[in-house]
Structure formats: structure tokens, C-alpha cells
KOLVORO-234288 format. One record per residue (C-alpha): x, y, z. Coordinates in pm, 1 decimal, always signed. Layout:
> X; Y; Z $
...
This chain:
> +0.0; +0.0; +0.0 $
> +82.9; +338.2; -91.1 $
> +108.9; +541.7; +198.2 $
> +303.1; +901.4; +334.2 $
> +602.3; +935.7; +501.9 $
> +632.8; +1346.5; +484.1 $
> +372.7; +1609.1; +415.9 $
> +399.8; +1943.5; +395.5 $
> +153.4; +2124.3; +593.1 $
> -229.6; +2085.2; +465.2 $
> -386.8; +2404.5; +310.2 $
> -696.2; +2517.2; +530.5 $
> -1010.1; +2763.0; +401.2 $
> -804.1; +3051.0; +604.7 $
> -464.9; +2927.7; +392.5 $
> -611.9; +3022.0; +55.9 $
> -922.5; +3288.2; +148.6 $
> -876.0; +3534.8; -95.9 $
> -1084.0; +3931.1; -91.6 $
> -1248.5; +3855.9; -418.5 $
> -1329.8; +3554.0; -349.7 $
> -215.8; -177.8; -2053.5 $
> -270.0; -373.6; -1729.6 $
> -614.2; -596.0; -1699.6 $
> -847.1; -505.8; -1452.5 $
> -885.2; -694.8; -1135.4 $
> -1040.5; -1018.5; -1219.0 $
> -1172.1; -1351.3; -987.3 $
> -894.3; -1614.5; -956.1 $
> -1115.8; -1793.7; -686.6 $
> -1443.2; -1891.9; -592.0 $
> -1536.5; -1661.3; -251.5 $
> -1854.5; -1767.5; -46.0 $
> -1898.2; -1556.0; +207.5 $
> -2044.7; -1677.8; +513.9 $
> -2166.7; -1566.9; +763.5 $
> -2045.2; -1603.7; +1113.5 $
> -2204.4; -1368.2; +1431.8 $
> -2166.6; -992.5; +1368.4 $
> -1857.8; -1059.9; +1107.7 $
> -1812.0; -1228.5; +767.9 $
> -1620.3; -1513.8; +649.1 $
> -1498.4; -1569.0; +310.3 $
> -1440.1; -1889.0; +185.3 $
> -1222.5; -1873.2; -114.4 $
> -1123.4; -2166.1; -332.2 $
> -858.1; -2188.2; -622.2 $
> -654.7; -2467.7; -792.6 $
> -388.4; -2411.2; -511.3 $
> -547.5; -2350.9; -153.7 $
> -875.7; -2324.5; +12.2 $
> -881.8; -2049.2; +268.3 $
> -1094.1; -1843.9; +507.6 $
> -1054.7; -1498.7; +572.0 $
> -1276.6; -1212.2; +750.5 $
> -1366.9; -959.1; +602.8 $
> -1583.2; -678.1; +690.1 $
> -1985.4; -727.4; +550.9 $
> -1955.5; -399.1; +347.1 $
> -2243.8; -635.8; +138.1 $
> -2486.8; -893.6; +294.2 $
> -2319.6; -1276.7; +216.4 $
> -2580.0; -1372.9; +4.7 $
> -2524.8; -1068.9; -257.7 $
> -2115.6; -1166.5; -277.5 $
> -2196.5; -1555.1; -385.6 $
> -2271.3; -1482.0; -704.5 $
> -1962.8; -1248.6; -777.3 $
> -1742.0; -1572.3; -943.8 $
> -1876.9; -1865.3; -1204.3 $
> -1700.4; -2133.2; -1320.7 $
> -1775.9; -2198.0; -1708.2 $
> -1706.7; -2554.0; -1862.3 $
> -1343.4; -2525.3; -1908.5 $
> -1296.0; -2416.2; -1512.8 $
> -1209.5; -2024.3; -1605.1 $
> -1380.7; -1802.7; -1391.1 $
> -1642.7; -1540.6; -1509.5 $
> -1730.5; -1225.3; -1397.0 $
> -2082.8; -1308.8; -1256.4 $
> -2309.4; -923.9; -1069.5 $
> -2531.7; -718.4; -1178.4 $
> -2247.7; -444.4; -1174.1 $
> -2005.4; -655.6; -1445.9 $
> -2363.5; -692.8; -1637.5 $
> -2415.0; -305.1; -1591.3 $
> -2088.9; -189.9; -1755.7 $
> -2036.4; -446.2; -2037.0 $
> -2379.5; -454.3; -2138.5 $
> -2509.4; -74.4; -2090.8 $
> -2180.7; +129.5; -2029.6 $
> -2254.5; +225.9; -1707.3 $
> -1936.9; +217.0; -1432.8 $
> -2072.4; +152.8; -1092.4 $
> -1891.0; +296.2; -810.2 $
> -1879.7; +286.1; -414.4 $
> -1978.7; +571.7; -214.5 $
> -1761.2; +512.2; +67.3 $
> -1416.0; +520.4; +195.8 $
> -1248.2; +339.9; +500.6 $
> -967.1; +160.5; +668.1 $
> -845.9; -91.1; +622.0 $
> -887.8; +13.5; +209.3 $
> -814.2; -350.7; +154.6 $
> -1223.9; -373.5; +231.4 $
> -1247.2; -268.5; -115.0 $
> -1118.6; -580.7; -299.8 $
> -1422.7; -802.2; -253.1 $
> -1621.9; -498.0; -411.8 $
> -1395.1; -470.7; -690.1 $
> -1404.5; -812.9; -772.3 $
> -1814.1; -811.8; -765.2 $
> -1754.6; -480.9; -1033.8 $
> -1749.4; -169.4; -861.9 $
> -1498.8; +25.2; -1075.1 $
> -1441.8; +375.4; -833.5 $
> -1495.7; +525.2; -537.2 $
> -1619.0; +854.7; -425.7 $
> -1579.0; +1031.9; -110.0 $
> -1678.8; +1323.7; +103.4 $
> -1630.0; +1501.8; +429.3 $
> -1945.0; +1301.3; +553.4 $
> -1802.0; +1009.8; +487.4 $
> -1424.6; +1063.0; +615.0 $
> -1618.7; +1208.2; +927.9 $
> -1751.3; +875.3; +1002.9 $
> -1460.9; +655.9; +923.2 $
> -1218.5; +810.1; +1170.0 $
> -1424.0; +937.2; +1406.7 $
> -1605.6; +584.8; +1454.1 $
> -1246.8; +366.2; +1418.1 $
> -927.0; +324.7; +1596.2 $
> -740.2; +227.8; +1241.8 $
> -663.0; +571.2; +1253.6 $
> -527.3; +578.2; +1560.1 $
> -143.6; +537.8; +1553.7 $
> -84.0; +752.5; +1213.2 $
> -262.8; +996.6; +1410.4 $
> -40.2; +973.1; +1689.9 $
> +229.0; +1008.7; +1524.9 $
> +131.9; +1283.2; +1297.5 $
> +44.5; +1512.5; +1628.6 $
> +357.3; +1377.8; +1809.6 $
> +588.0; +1499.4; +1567.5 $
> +412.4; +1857.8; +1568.6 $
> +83.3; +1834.3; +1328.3 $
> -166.9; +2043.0; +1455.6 $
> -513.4; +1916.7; +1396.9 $
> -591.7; +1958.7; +1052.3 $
> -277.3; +1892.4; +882.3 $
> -297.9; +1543.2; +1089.5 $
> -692.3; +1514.5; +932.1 $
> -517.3; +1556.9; +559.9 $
> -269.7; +1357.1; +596.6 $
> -518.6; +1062.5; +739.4 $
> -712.4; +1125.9; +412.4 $
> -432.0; +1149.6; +186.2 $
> -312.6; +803.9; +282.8 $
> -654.0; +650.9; +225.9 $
> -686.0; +772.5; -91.0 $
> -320.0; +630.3; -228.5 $
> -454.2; +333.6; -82.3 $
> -740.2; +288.9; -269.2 $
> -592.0; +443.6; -590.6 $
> -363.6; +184.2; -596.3 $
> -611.4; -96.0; -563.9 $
> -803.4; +117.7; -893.6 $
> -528.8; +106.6; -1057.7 $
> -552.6; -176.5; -1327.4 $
> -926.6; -71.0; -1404.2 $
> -758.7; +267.3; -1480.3 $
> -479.3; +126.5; -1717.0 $
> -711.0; -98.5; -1856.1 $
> -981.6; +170.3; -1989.9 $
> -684.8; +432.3; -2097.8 $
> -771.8; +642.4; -1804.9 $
> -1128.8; +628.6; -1854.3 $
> -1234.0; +451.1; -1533.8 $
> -1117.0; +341.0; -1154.4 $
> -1102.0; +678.4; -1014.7 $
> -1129.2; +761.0; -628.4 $
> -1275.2; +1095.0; -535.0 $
> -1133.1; +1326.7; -266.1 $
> -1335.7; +1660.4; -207.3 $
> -1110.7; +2042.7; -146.6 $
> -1270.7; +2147.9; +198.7 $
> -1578.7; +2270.8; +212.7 $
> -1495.7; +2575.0; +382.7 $
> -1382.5; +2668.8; +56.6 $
> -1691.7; +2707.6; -171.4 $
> -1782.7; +3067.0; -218.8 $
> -1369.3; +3072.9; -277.3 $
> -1283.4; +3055.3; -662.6 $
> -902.3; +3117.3; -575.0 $
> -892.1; +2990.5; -304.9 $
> -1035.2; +2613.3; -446.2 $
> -796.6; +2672.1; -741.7 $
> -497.0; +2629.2; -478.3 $
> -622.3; +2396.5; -244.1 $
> -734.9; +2158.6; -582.3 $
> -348.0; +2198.1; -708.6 $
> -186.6; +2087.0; -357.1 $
> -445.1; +1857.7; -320.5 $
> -399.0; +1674.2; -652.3 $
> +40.0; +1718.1; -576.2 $
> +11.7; +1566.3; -264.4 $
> -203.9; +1237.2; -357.0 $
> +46.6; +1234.0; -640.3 $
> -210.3; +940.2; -858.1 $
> -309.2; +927.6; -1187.9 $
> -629.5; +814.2; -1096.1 $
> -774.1; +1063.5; -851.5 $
> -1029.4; +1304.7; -924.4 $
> -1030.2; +1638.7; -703.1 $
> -1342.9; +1718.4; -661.6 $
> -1471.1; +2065.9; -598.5 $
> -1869.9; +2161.5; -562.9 $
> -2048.4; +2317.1; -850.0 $
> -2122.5; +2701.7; -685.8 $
> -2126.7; +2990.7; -857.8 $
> -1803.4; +3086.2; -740.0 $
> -1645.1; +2758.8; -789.7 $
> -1710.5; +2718.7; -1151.2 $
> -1449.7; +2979.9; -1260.8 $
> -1232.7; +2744.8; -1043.1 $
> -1308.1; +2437.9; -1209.6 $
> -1221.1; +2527.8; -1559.6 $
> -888.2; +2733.8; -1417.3 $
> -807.6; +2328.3; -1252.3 $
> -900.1; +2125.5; -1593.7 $
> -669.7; +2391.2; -1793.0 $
> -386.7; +2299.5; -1497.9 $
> -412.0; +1931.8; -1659.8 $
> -599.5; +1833.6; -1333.3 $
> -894.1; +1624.6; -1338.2 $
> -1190.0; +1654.1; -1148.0 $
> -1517.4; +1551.0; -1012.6 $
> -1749.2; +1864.9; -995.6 $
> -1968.8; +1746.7; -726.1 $
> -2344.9; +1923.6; -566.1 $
> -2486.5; +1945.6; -858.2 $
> -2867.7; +1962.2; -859.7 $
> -2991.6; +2140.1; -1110.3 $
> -2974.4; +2174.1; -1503.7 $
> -2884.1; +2528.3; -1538.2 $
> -2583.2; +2453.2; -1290.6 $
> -2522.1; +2107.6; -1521.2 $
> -2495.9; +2327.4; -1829.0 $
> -2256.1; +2527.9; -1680.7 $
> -2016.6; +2315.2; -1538.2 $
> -1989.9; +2136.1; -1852.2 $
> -1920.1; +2479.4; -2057.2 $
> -1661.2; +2524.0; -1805.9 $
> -1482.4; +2178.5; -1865.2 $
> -1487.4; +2234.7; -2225.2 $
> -1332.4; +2589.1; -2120.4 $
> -1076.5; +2465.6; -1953.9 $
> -1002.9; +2184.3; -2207.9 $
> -974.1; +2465.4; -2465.7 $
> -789.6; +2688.2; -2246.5 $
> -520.8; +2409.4; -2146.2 $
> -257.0; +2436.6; -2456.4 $
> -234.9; +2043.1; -2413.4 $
> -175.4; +1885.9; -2757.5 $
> -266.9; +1540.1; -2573.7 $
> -624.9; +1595.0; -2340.7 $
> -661.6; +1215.3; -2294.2 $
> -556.0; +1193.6; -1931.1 $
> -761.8; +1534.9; -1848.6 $
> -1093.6; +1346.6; -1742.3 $
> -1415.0; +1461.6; -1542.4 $
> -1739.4; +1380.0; -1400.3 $
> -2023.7; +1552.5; -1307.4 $
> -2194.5; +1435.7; -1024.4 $
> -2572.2; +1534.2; -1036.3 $
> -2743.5; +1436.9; -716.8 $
> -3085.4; +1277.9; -713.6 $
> -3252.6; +1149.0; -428.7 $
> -3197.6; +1455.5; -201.6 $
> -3449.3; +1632.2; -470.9 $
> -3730.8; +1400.7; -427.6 $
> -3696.3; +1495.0; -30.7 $
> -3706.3; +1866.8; -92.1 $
> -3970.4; +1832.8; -369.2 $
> -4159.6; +1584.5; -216.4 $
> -4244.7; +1815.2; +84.5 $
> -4324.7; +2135.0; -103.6 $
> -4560.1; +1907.7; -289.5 $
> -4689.7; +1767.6; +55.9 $
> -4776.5; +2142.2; +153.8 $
> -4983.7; +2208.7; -154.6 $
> -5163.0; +1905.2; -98.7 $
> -5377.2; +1856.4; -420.8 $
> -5444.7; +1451.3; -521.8 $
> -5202.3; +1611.9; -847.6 $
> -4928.5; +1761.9; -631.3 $
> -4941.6; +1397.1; -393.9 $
> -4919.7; +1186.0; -747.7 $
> -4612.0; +1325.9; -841.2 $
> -4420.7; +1251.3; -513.6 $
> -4117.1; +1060.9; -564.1 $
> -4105.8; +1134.7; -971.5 $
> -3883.2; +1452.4; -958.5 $
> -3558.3; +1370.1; -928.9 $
> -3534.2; +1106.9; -1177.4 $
> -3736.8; +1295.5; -1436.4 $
> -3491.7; +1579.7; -1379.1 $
> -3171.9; +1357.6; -1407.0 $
> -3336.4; +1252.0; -1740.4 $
> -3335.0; +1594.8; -1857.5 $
> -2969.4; +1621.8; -1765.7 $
> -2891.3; +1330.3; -1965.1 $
> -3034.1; +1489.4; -2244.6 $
> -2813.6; +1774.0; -2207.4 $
> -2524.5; +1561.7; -2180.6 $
> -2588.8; +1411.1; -2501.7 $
> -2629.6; +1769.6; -2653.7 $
> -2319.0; +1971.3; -2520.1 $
> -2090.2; +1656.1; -2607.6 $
> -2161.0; +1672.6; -2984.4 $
> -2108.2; +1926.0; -3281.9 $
> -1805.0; +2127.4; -3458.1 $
> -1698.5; +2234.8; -3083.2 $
> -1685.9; +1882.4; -2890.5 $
> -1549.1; +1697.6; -3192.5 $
> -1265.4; +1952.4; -3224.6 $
> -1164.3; +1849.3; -2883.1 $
> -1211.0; +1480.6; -2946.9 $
> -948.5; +1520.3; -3204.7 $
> -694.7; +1595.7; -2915.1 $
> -799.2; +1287.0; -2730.1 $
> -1096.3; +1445.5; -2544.4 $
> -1321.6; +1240.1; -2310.4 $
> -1641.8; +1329.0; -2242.3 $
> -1709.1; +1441.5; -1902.8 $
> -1947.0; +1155.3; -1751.1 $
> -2272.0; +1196.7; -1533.8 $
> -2255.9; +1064.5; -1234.5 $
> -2522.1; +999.0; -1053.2 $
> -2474.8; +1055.7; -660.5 $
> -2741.3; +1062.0; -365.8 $
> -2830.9; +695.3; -493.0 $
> -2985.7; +597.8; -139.9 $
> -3386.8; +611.9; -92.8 $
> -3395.7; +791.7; +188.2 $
> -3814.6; +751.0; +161.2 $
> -3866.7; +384.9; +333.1 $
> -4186.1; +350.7; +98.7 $
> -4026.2; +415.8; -219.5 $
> -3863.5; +94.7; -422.1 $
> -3495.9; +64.8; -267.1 $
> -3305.9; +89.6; -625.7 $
> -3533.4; +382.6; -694.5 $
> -3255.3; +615.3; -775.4 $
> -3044.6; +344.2; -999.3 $
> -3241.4; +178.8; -1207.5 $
> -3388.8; +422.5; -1366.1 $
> -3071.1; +643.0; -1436.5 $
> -2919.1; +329.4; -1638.8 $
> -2728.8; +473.8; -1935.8 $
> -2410.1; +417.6; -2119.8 $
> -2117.5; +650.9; -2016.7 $
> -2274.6; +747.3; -1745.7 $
> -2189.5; +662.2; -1350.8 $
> -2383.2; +574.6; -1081.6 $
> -2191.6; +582.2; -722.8 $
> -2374.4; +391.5; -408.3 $
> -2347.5; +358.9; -89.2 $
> -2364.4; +28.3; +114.3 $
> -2764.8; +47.2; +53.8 $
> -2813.8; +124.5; -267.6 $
> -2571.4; -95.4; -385.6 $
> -2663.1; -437.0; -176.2 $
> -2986.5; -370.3; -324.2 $
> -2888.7; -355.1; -676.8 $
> -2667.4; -679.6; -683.2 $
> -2903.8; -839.3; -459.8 $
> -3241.6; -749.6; -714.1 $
> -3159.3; -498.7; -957.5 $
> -3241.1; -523.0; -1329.0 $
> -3031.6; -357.0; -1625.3 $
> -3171.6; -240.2; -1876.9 $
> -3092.3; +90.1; -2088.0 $
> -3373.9; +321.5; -1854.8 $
> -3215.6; +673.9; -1844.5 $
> -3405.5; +769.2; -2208.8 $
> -3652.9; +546.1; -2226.6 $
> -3922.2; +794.8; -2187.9 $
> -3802.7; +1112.0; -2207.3 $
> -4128.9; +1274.8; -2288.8 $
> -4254.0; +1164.6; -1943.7 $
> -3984.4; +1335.3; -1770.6 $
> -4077.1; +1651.5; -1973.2 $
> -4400.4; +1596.1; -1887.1 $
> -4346.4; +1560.9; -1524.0 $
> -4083.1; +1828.9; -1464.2 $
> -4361.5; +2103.2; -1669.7 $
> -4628.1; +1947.0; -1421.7 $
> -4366.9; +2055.0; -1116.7 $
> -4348.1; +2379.5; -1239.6 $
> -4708.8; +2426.0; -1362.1 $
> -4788.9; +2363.5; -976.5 $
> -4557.8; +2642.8; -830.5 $
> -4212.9; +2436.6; -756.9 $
> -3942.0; +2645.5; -871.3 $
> -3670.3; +2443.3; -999.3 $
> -3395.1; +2745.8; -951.5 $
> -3552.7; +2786.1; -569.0 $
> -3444.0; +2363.1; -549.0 $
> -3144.5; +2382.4; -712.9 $
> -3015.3; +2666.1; -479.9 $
> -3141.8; +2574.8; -151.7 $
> -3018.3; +2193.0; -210.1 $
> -2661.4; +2341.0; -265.7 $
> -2683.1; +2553.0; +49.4 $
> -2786.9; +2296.4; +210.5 $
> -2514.9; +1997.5; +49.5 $
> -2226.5; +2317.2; +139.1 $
> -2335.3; +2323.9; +500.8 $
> -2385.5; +1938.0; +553.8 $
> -2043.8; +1914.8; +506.8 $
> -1892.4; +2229.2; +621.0 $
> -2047.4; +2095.0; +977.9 $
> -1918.2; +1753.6; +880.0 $
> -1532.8; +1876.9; +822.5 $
> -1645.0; +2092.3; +1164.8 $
> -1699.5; +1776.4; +1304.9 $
> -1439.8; +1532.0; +1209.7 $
> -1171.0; +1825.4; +1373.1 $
> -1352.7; +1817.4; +1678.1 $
> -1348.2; +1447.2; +1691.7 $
> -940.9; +1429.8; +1634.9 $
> -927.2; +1687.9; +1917.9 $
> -1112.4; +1476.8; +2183.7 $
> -900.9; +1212.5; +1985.9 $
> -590.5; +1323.6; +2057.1 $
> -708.5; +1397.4; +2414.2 $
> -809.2; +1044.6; +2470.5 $
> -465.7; +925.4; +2367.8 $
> -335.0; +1157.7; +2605.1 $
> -110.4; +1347.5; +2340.4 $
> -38.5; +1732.5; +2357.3 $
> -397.2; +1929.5; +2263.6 $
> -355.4; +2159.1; +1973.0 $
């Protein structure tokens, strides 16, 4: 494993305030069952050499993982989820929402077809406040003189070297077109467009892989920064997306910075665009609770998808013509949707409610532990995200016909996605202080 011996000292919202503001991919070489055993799971792997059993943490429920290896006729082993079936067949690269130690957690996942990971202050909040695997890095880090938050980045860099090196072959085996991990600038950070610019470049220096994506949040001031960080050769996951006027625009600016780069070769210059879904429906669904007409009621549930729809429609627009194909002639690729917010956080809506629908080819769709047991356990694929297109018109008009304002949704969701994790980040720093006090080291 990759990890960090010295760091220079982490950049912090206050460090870059400003006035203005071909390797194959991993594939089975045994048969794993995993079993299950108390609170824990066992896996049970067999190969022409050795049968063993190993724990490993139940990131998925044992009976989802069975089916991740068959054995054809002449005793090779085929690549046997619903994820493998969603890529090959419909061009769709499932990823894991999620990032903890020990990173080797992520193997069994890869082999079952999850091709990337994203993460977020949320979720880097929960792994090390929640787990002593952080525990003697940390120590050491504020022993030899780290205060706080240079400790927290260096705890985050490590993890994501980790798990970039696991992505790795998935990455050399698409060209640079796949296996990326995610790591977010701080949150602190987003009504900063210098200020992201800087933090993105150290960031991206410091985790020193070809396969991470910085990512940085789609706000007004922030998209100035992302096409200044795709021009620096840089690429990046524009993340808090949740609206199409905001889509529109962070794609003009990866094009932008594309353009603006001077790079004969773009082809290792790669983005994604993750549009979030499911945290629509909750905002929607309630202003459509307060109006209270059997109409209004009806279409609860049926906004977010119909809007990610709509976005994929603009996708397919903005990455065609004289313009894009200019750009594809320097080894351009497209900037992907991603699909993020994947978990139903309704319990009476259909649990794959935000996948299944949003199946498309070069598209992603990144899941949490629900979402994701859910799809390999009953998920169907099937090319969904254009199927009916005129419905999702026809929805999104009946939204707007009834009063919801989709600018009013698109800008309160990002306020409120900003502060989630600015209080997260807030958080995870208060966490490594009672941290370091219950290890009895020096309080910074």
C-alpha cells in the first residue's frame, strides 16, 4: 500500500481565502462464499492451489457476494453481478460511495464490479471518528508537531493512495477512462474561486495518482475554479450538482478549460459531473406535501429522476457538434454523469429507486452500502435513463405548472449539500481533538 512518510503542511479555508473571493483489470482467480459467522463475515475462497478463510468486513450482505465468481465448462472463472452486467452490457461504471480503513475492504467490491470510489467530508467524518485504524498515524502525525488539521489531511491522503492503488488496473485498462477515487477540497472553501484553485493543485500534488479526481462543488463561485483546474491538466469531479442550469454550466466550463489548457494530448484530463438525485425528491416531495392537491401527492417521488433525465439529455447535446469533436481530435473524453445521492432515503419508495432508472451508457452511478446491496441483490439492467423522455418533460412542466421552482431547489439543495459538510469537516476536527485527548497526546 501506498502510503506518506512526509507532508507538507495541509492548506486550510483561512490558507487560501482570498478578498475577491495496458494492465487488466482486477479479475476472480477464486471462488469466494462468504459466510456468515455472528456480527462478522467469512470468506471462503477456493482456487486450484489452496482453500482459505478470511474475515472480512460485511460492506455487502453474504448472500449478494456468492454470485460475484462462475465457473464456465473449461474451469475459467467469469465475472458473474449485476455491476459486471451493468458496464459491459449498458456502459454504465458503478462505483462505491464510501471510503475506510483498512482500504483492503475494497477488494471483494472490486471483484463483484465496482470500478471507483467517491468520497466526502461526511463520509471521512464517520470513518475516523467511529475507528481506531486511525489511531497510531494519528499519533504520530500530532507527536511529531501536526496540529489538527494537517494530521486530518494527511489521514485522508493516505486513504486515498490506498485505494488508488487498488483502482489502478481498471484505470490502465480503460486508458484512463475509469477506476477513479474521489477526494473533495474542503468545504470551507466554496464561495472561494481562488482559493479552491490552490487547495485543488496541492491537493492533486500531494495524492500524487493518476487516478484521482479532485473534486470541488459546483457554486457559482467555484465554476471559474473548475475550468482554471481542468486547464492545470488536473482532473476533477465537480460534485453538488442539482440542477440543469448549474449542469450546463459546469460542462461549458470543462470544455473551457479543455480549450484553455494548450495540451496537444487531453486524454488523461478526465471529469465527471456528479448530479445528485434522491436529495431532490426529499425537498420536492415536501413542497408538494404542503400544496396538498391529489395532483401535487401523485407526483411525489417522480422529480428527481425525471430531472436527471433531462440532464442526460443535455449531456448528449453539449458533447456533440463542430466544438466537442474539435476536442475529441486531441484525445478528449467526455465528461461523464454521475449519478450521486443513490440511497432512498423515503422507506416507501422501491430501494433501487434512484439506480435503475438512471441506467445509461457513459454514465456513472456511485452507491453507498444500501443502494448498492440492493442492486446486486435485485436490480435489473436495462438501458432506462431515455426510455421515456417525454414523461420526464411531462413531469418536470407538471412541477413547475404547480408552483415548484426548480432554480428555488437547485439553490437551496446546494446551500444545504455546502453546510452538511462544512459541519461535517467541523466535526471530524472536533473528533481528532477529543481524539488526541483520549490518547493523552499534547492538545492543539
Amino acid at each position: 500500500m501506498a502510503s506518506i512518510s512526509k507532508l507538507s503542511t495541509p492548506p486550510t479555508a483561512s490558507h487560501f481565502s482570498t478578498s475577491s473571493s495496458s494492465q487488466p483489470s482486477p479479475t476472480i482467480r477464486s471462488l469466494c462464499l462468504f459466510l456468515p459467522n455472528n456480527t462478522n463475515t467469512n470468506a471462503l475462497c477456493l482456487s486450484s492451489s489452496n482453500l482459505s478463510i478470511r474475515p472480512t468486513r460485511p460492506i455487502i450482505a453474504p448472500s449478494l457476494l456468492v454470485r460475484c465468481s462462475q465457473i464456465d465448462g473449461n474451469g475459467s472463472h467469469v465475472k458473474g453481478t449485476t455491476l459486471h452486467d451493468l458496464y459491459e452490457k449498458q456502459g454504465q461504471s458503478p462505483w462505491y460511495d464510501n471510503l475506510c480503513r483498512p482500504v483492503t475492504d475494497l477488494l471483494p467490491l472490486i471483484e463483484s464490479g465496482v470500478r471507483g470510489v467517491t468520497s466526502n467530508p461526511a463520509i471521512f467524518q464517520k470513518a475516523i471518528s467511529t475507528s481506531n485504524a486511525y489511531n497510531e498515524q494519528f499519533r504520530e502525525l500530532v507527536q511529531a508537531g501536526k496540529d489538527i488539521e494537517s494530521a486530518y489531511w494527511e489521514l485522508v491522503v493516505k486513504d486515498i493512495q490506498d485505494a488508488c492503488k487498488l483502482f489502478e488496473p481498471i484505470y490502465d485498462e480503460t486508458d484512463g477512462g475509469d477506476g477513479y477515487v474521489s477526494v473533495e477540497v474542503s468545504p470551507g472553501l466554496a464561495d472561494d474561486t481562488q482559493g479552491t484553485i490552490e487547495a485543488a493543485k496541492w491537493l492533486h500534488k500531494k495524492v500524487q495518482r493518476p487516478n484521482v479526481y479532485i473534486k470541488i462543488p459546483a457554486t457559482a463561485p467555484c465554476i471559474p475554479s473548475i475550468k482554471e483546474v481542468i486547464a492545470s491538466g488536473i482532473s476533477v469531479n465537480v460534485t453538488l450538482i442539482f440542477s440543469l442550469a448549474r449542469y450546463e454550466a459546469v460542462i461549458d466550463a470543462y470544455l473551457d478549460g479543455l480549450e484553455a489548457s494548450g495540451l496537444s494530448d487531453l486524454s488523461r484530463v478526465t471529469s465527471v459531473a456528479s448530479f445528485f438525485v434522491s436529495r431532490v425528491d426529499t425537498l420536492v416531495d415536501k413542497m408538494l406535501e404542503k400544496i396538498g392537491t391529489p395532483e401535487a401527492l401523485d407526483l411525489r417521488g417522480k422529480a428527481a429522476n425525471a430531472q436527471a433525465a433531462l440532464a442526460y439529455q443535455v449531456y448528449q447535446k453539449k458533447f456533440s457538434g463542430p466544438r466537442w469533436e474539435a476536442l475529441v481530435k486531441k484525445g478528449a473524453k467526455k465528461q461523464r454523469l454521475l449519478w450521486a445521492s443513490t440511497s432512498v432515503k423515503n422507506p416507501a419508495y422501491p430501494d433501487t429507486l434512484y439506480v435503475a432508472p438512471l441506467i445509461g451508457p457513459d454514465t456513472v452511478s456511485t452507491m453507498p452500502d444500501q443502494a448498492l446491496q440492493a442492486f446486486i441483490d435485485h436490480g435489473t439492467v436495462g438501458r432506462t435513463i431515455d426510455a421515456n423522455v417525454s414523461e420526464a418533460e411531462g413531469i418536470y412542466s407538471a412541477l413547475e405548472k404547480l408552483g415548484i421552482e426548480w432554480s428555488y431547489v437547485g439553490s437551496q439543495l446546494e446551500l444545504e449539500g455546502v453546510d452538511s459538510f462544512k459541519k461535517s469537516f467541523d466535526s471530524l476536527l472536533d473528533s481528532l481533538q477529543e481524539k488526541a485527548n483520549s490518547l493523552n497526546l499534547v492538545s492543539l
